[in-house]
C-alpha positions in Angstrom: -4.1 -9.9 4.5 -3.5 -7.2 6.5 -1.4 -3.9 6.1 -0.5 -2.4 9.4 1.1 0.8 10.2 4.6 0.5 10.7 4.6 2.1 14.1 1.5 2.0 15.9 0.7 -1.8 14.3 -2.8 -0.1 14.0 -5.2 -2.3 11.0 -5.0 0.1 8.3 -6.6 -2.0 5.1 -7.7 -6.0 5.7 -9.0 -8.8 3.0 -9.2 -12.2 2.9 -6.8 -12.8 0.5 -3.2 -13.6 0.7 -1.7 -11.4 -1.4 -2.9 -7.8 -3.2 -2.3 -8.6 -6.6 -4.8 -6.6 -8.7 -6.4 -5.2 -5.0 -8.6 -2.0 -5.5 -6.8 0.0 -3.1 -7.9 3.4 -5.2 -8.1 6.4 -2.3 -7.5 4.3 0.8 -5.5 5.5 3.7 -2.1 4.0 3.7 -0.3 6.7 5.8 2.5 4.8 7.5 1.7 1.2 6.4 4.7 -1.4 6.3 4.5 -3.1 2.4 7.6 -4.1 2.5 7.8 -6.7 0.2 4.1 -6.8 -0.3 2.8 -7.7 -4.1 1.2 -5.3 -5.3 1.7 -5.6 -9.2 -1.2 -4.2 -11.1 -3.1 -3.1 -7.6 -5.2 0.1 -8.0 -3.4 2.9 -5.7 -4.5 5.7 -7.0 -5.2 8.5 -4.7 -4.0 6.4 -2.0 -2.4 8.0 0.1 0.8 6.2 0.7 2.8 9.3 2.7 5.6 8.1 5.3 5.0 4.4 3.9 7.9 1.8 4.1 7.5 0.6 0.2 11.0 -1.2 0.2 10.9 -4.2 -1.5 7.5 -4.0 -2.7 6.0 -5.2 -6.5 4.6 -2.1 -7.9 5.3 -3.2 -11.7 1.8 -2.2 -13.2 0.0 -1.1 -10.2 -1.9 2.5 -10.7 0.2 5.2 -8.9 -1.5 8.2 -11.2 -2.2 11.0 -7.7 -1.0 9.0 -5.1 0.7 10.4 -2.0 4.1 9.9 -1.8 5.7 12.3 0.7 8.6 11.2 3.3 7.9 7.0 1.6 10.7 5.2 2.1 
């Protein structure tokens, strides 16, 4: 899988799996990445940085939000 930035379509985060269930995303660099609709129930996002994300639709039930970036996410 592959998040991309929701303008630029720049690689942001890749894996080889198909969804990010559980994914150890803790302190990566998601400025501007399009999860809409991704799965990310019980992923590890803390101190992500998730600022001017599109997060609409996305499973966050569980994930680990504790410091993440949030600013101007829509």
């Amino acid at each position: 899988m592959k998040i991309l930035h929701k303008v630029t379509k720049q690689v942001l985060w890749e894996n080889d799996k198909d969804n990010l269930q559980r994914a150890d995303l803790q302190g990566v660099d998601l400025k501007g990445a399009d999860l809409q609709w991704v799965d990310l129930r019980w992923a590890d996002l803390q101190e992500a940085d998730l600022q001017e994300a599109n997060l609409r639709g996305a499973y966050l039930w569980g994930a680990n939000l504790q410091g993440a970036s949030f600013q101007e996410a829509e």
